[in-house]
C-alpha positions in Angstrom: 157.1 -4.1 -17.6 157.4 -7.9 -17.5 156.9 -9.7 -14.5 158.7 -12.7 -15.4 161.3 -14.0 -17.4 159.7 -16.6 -20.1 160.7 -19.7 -21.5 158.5 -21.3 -23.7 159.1 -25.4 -24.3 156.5 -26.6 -26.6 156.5 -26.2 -30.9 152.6 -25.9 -30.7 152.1 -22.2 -31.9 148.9 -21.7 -30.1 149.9 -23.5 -27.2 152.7 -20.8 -27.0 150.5 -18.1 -27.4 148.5 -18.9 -24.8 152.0 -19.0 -22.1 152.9 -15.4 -23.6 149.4 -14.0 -22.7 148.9 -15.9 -19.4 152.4 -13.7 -18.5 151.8 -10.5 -20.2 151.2 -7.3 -18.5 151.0 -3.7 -19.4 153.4 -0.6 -18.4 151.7 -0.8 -14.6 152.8 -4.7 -14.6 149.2 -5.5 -14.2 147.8 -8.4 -16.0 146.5 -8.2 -19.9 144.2 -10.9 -19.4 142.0 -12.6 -17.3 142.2 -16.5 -17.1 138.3 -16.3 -17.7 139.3 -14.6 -21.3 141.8 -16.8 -21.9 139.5 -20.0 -21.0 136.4 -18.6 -23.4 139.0 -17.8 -26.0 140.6 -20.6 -26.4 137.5 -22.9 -25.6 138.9 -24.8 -22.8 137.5 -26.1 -19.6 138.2 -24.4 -16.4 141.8 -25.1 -14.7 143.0 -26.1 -18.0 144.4 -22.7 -18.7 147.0 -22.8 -15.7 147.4 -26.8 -16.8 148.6 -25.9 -20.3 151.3 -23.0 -19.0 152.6 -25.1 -16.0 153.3 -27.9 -18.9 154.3 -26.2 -21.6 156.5 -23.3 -20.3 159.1 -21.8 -17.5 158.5 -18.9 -15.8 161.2 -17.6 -13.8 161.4 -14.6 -11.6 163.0 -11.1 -12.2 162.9 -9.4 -9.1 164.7 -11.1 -6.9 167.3 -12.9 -8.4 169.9 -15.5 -7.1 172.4 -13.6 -5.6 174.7 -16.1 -6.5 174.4 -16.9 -9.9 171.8 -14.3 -11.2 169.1 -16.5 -12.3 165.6 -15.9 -11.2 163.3 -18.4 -9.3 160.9 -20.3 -11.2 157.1 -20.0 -10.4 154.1 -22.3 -12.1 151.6 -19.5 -12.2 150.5 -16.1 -11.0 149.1 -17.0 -7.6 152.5 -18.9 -7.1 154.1 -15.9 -8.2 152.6 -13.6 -5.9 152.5 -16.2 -3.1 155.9 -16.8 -3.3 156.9 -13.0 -3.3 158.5 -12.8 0.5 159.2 -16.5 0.7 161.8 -17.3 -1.6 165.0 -19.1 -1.2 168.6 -17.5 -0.3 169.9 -18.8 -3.0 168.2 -20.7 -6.1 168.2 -24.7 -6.4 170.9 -25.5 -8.3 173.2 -23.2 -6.4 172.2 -24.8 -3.1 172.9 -28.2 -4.1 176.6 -26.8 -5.2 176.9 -24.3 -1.8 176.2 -28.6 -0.1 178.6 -29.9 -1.8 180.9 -27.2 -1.0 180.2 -27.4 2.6 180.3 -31.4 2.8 183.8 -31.3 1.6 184.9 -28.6 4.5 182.8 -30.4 7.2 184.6 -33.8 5.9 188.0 -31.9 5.7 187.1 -30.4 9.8 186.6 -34.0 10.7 189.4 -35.5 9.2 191.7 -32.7 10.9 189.9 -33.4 14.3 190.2 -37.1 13.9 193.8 -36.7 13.1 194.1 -34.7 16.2 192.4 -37.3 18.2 194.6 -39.7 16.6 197.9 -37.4 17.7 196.3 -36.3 21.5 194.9 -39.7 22.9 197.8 -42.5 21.7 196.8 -46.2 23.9 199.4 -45.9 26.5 200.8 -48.4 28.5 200.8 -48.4 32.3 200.8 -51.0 35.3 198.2 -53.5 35.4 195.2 -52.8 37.5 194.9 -55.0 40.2 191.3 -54.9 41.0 191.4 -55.9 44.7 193.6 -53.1 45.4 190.7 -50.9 44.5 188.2 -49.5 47.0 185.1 -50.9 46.8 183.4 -47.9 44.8 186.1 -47.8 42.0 186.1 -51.4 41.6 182.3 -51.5 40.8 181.9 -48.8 38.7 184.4 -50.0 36.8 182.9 -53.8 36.1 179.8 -51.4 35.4 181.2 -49.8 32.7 182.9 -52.4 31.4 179.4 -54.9 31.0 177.3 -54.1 28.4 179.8 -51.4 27.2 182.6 -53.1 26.0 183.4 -54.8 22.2 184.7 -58.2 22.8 187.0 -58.1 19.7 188.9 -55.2 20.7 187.9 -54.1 23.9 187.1 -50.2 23.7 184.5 -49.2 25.9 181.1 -47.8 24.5 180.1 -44.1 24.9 177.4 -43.7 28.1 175.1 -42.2 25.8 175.3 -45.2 23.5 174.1 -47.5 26.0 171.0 -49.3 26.0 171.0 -49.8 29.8 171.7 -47.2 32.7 175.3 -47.4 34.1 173.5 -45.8 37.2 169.9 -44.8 38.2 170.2 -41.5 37.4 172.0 -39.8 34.6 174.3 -37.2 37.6 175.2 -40.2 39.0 176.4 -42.1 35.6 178.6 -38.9 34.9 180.3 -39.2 38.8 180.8 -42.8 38.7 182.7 -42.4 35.2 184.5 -38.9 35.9 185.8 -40.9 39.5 187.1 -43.7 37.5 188.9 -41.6 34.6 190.2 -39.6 37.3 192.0 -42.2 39.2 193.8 -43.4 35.8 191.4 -47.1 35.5 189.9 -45.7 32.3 192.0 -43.7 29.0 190.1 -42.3 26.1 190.1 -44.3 23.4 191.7 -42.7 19.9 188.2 -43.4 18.1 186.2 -41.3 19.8 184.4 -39.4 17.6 184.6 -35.2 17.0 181.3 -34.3 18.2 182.5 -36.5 22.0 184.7 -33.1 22.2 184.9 -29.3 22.3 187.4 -27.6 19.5 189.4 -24.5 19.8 190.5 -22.4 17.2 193.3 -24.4 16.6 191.8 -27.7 15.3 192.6 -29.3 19.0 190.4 -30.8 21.3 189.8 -28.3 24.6 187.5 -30.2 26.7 185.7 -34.1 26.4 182.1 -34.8 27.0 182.3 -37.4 29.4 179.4 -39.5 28.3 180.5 -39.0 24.6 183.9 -40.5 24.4 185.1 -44.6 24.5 187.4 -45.9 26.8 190.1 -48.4 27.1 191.2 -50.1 30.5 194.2 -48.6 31.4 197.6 -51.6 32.1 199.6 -53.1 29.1 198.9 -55.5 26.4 196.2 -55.8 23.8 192.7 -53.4 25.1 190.8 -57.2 24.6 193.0 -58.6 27.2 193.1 -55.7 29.8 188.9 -55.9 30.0 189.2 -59.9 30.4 191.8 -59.9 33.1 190.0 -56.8 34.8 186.7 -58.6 34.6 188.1 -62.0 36.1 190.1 -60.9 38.8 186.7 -58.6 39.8 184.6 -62.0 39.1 186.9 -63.9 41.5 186.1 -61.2 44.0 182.8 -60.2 43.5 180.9 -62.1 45.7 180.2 -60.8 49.2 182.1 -63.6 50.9 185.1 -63.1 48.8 185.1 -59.1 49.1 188.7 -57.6 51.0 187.3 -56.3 54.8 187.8 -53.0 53.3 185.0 -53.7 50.7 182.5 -55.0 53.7 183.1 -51.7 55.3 182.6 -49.7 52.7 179.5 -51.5 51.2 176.7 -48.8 53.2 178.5 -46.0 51.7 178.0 -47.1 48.3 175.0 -48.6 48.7 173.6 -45.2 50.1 174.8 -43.4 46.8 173.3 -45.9 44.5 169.7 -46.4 46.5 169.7 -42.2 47.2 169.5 -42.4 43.0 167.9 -45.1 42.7 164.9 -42.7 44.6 165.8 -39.6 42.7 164.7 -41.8 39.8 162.0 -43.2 40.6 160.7 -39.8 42.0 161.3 -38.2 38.3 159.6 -41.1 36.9 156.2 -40.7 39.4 155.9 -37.3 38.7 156.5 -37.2 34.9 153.7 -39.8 35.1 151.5 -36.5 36.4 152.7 -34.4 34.0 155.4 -32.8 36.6 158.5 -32.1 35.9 161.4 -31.4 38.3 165.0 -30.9 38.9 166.0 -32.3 42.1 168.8 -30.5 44.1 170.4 -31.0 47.7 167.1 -30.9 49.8 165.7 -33.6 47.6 168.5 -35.7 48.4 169.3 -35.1 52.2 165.6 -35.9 52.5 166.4 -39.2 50.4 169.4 -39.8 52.7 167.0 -39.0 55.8 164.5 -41.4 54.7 167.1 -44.5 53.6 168.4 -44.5 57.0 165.3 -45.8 58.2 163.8 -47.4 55.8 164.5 -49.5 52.3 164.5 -48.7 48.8 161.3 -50.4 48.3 159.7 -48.7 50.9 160.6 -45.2 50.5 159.3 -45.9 46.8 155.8 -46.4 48.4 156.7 -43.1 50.0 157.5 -41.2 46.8 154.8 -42.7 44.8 152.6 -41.1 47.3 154.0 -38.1 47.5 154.0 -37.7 43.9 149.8 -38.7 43.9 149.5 -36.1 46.5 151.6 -33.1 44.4 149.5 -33.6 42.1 146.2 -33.4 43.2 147.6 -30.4 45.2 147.9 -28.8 41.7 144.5 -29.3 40.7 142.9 -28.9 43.8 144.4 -25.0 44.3 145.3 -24.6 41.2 148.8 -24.2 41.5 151.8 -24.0 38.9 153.2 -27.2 38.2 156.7 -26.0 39.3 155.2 -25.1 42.5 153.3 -28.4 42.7 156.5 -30.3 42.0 158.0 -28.7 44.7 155.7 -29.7 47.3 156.1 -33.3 46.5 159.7 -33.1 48.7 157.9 -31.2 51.4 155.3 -34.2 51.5 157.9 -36.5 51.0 160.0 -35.0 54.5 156.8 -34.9 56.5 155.7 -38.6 55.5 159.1 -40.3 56.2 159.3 -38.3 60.0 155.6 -39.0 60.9 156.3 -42.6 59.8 159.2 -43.5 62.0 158.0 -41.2 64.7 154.7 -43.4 65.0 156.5 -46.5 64.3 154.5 -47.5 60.9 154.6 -50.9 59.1 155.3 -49.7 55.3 154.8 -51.7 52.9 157.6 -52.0 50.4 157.2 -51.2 46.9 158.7 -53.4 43.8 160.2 -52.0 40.9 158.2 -50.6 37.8 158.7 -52.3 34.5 159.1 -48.7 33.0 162.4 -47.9 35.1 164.6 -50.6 34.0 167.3 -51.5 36.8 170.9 -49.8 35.9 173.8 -51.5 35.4 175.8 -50.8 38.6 172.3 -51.2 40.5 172.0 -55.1 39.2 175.7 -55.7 40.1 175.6 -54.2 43.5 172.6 -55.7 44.4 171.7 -58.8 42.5 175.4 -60.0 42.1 177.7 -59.1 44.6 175.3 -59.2 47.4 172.7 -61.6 45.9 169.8 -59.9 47.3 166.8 -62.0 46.7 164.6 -58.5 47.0 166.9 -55.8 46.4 164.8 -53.2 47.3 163.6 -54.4 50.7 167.4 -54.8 52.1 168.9 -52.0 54.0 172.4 -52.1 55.7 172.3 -49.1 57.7 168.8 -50.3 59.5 167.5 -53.2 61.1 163.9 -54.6 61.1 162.5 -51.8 63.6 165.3 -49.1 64.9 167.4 -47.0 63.2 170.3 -46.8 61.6 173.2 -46.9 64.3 170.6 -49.2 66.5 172.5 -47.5 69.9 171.4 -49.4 73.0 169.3 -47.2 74.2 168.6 -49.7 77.3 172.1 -49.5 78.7 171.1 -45.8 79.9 169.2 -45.4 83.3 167.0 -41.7 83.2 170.0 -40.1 85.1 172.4 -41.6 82.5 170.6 -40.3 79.8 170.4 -36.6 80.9 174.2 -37.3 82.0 174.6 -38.0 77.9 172.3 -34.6 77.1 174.9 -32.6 79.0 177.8 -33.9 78.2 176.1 -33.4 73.8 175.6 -30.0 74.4 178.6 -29.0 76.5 180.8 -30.5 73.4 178.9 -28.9 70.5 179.9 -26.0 68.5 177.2 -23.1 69.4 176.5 -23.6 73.1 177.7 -22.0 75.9 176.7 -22.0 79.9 175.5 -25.7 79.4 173.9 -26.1 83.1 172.7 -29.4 84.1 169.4 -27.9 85.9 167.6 -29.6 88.4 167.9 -33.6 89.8 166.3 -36.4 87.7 163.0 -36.8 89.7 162.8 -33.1 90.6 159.6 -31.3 89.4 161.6 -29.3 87.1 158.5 -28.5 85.1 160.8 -29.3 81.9 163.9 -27.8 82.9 166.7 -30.7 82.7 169.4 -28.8 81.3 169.7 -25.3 80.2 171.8 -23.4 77.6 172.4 -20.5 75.3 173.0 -20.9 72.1 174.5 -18.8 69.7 173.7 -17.8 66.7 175.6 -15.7 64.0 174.1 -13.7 61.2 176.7 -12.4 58.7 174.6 -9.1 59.0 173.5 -8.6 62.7 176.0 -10.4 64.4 175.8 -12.8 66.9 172.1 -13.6 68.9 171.3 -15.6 71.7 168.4 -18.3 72.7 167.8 -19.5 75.5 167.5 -23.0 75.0 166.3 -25.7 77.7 166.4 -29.5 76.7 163.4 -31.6 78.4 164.9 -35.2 78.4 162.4 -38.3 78.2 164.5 -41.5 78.4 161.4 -43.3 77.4 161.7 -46.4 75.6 158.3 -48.0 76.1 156.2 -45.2 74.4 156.1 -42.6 72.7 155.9 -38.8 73.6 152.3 -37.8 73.2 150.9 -34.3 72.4 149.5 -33.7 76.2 153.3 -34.2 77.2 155.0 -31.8 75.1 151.6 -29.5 75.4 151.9 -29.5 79.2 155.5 -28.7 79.2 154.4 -25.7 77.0 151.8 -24.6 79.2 154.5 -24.8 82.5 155.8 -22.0 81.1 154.2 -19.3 83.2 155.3 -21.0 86.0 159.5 -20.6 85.0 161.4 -17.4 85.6 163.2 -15.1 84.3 165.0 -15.3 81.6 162.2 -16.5 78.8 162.8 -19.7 77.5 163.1 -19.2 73.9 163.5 -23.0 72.5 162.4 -26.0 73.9 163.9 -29.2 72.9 162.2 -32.3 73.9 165.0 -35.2 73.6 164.0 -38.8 73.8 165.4 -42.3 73.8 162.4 -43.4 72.1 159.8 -41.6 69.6 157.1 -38.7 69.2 153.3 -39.5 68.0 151.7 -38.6 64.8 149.9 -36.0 66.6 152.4 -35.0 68.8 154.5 -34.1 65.9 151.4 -32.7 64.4 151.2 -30.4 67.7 154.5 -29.3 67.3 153.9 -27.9 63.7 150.8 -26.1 64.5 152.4 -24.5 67.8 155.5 -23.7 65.8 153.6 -21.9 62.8 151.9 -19.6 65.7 155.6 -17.9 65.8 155.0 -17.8 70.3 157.7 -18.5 72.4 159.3 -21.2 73.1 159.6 -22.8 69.8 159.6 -26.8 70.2 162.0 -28.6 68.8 162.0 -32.6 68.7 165.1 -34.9 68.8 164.1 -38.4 69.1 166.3 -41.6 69.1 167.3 -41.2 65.3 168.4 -37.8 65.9 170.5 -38.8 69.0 171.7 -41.4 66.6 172.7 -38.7 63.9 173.8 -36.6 66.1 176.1 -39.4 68.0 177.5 -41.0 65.3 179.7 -38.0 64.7 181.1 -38.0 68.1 181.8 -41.6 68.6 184.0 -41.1 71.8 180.3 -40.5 73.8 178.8 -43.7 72.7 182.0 -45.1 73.4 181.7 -43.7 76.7 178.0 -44.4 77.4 178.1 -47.9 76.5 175.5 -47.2 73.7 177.3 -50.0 71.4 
């Protein structure tokens, strides 16, 4: 019963002896000889008996076999053979370099069918020229964006984003909505030489769906792709500066700077806490919080922010010993709760630059450096000034009667309140009860609810609400009648302290009644600047 299937390559008859009895094996398949015996017998020195075979003969397997072509595996020796028993091949070496060659002619035939259809679904069409100006203020950027640094100067097809050295924006959601935006409104055409793997194939050989960060570009208009891009990228260079921009542009500027500084925070927050080890997908309460926190202060200084946050998540995690998802987490909870005591207090924060290892994108070096030529980028902010916030309503123009006037009329107007009662006088001793409400509340399971809801207002603009205020307000409680008070909303022209909001927090996590809620002025501000008609009114602006 051989074990192997032997070819003997050398003339020397001993030599080929020794192969033959190195292999041969009795009716059980067990081995004749020992490579001792065969060492002493032959009078060599030890190793050279597994030398001499390996050199002088092929030994090739005949259980299994190639299923292919029938021909067994080759082995150099014994322990290889039985090492090698459950770890061989699908197919032997000579039929897998034919099976490759086989299967790079089909994969080059696929590509040159996909490339064909490419060629057949995306022909360079001709439309009207673009007139950049024309453009809103959005469109018109991310375009110049995705045109620098991502365009071929000799025939003017636009680079795949994932091909690109630099960021188009911060962060890579925002990169895919600035170019989906600008392919959408028919500024950008895909380009015939994008290649297969930029798309998804159907049965047919036909493209079913692009990868939007995969595939090149031309500038839609007429004429040669080379001239498109330059006249696109003048007529935006003869407009690009701040002084030049249409009034629509001017007006439009916070909006777009808010998306591009919201990312350019998502980013950096990614970036702090992959330097702990963290990782972390960021979803809608990571960017309202980033939106909360840019319309009060800069990009610079919600980085100081962040980079806190980020320290403080992760000593969290080793401190209790937490998950690092969980850890992560916190990080936005931190975040929140740093920003609000912050403004609340009125802190000085100090504005941090930008790290060398986070590279400035494309659209954010545009925006910033060119069109509005920001000497610090990341301390300006359009939607605040120096020390207020971001609607800056003039507060002062209210007297304390004026300002509960402006309560009553917010709540009598808002969607959720009903038997809005304007309580008591302005210098009555109300203990707290300015004006009262109900509001509603409607669970898709239980139905409606009601709170009672009474809104304390503090037209205070030279301090803030302390602790003691809101705690004696609390405390008045026993003095109020029937029905219980159920919220208490303290609503101010001017700001809480650090431990008033601290107060808050710990009353509100006892779960007693009333909860405390806190609107100071940039949450009159939020809340106004939907209903523009009352700071019309007011004589807020």
């Amino acid at each position: 019963m051989e074990r192997v299937e032997l070819v003997v390559t050398t003339e020397d008859p001993e030599i080929a002896e020794l192969c033959r009895l190195y292999w041969a094996v009795d009716a059980d398949g067990e081995y004749l000889h020992t490579v001792k015996e065969l060492t002493e017998r032959y009078g060599l020195r030890s190793g050279q008996v597994n030398q001499l075979v390996r050199q002088n003969s092929n030994a090739f397997t005949l259980e299994p076999r190639c299923p292919r072509c029938g021909d067994g595996f080759p082995v150099q020796s014994r322990s290889d053979l039985a090492a090698s028993a459950h770890r061989f091949p699908a197919s032997c070496s000579g039929c897998q370099s034919e099976l490759a060659a086989i299967r790079q002619r089909e994969t080059a035939a696929i590509e040159a069918t996909r490339r064909a259809a490419i060629q057949a679904n995306f022909p360079v069409e001709n439309d009207e020229l673009i007139a950049v100006k024309e453009l809103d203020l959005r469109s018109a950027v991310a375009l110049a964006s995705l045109l620098r640094d991502g365009e071929n100067a000799n025939d003017g097809i636009i680079t795949p984003l994932s091909m690109r050295s630099q960021r188009l924006a911060p962060t890579h959601s925002l990169t895919i909505e600035l170019a989906r935006s600008v392919f959408e409104e028919g500024l950008i055409g895909i380009h015939s030489s994008s290649p297969p793997e930029a798309f998804e194939w159907g049965e047919d050989s036909q493209p079913v769906r692009f990868f939007i960060d995969k595939v090149t570009y031309y500038v839609s208009g007429s004429g040669p792709l080379a001239g498109r891009v330059v006249r696109a990228e003048a007529e935006f260079e003869s407009i690009c500066s701040f002084e030049d921009w249409p009034s629509e542009w001017v007006t439009e500027m916070p909006v777009l700077w808010m998306e591009v500084a919201v990312a350019e925070c998502v980013s950096y927050l990614l970036f702090c806490l992959s330097q702990h080890g963290l990782d972390f997908s960021p979803g809608e309460q990571t960017l309202a919080t980033m939106r909360k926190g840019l319309g009060w202060f800069s990009i610079g200084q919600m980085f100081n922010f962040i980079w806190r946050a980020a320290r403080d998540a992760s000593a969290y995690r080793s401190r209790e010993r937490v998950t690092k998802s969980q850890a992560a987490n916190s990080a936005i909870t931190r975040l929140r709760t740093g920003i609000e005591k912050a403004y609340a207090e009125g802190w000085s924060i100090k504005p941090y630059g930008r790290d060398t290892r986070l590279p400035i994108s494309t659209i954010s070096h545009l925006l910033f450096s060119v069109c509005l030529k920001l000497a610090d980028p990341l301390a300006f902010n359009p939607l605040a000034d120096s020390s207020r916030s971001p609607v800056a309503l003039r507060w002062s123009n209210l007297t304390a009667e004026g300002f509960e006037r402006l309560m009553f009329a917010l709540a009598s107007e808002a969607e959720g309140y009903a038997e809005v009662d304007w309580l008591m006088k302005t210098t009555a001793p109300d203990h707290g009860r300015d004006i009262g409400a109900v509001r509603l509340r409607n669970d898709s399971l239980s139905g409606y609810t009601q709170e009672r809801v009474v809104i304390q207002c503090k037209h205070w603009l030279s301090r803030s609400i302390k602790a003691e205020d809101i705690s004696g307000e609390v405390t008045s409680i026993d003095h109020w009648e029937h029905p219980p008070v159920d919220v208490l909303i303290f609503a101010t022209s001017g700001r809480f302290t650090v431990d008033a909001v601290s107060w808050v927090e710990r009353h509100n996590a006892k779960g007693t009644r009333p909860r405390v809620e806190m609107w100071n002025d940039a949450k009159l501000e939020s809340l106004l600047s939907d209903r523009p008609h009352l700071v019309l009114a007011f004589e807020l602006r």
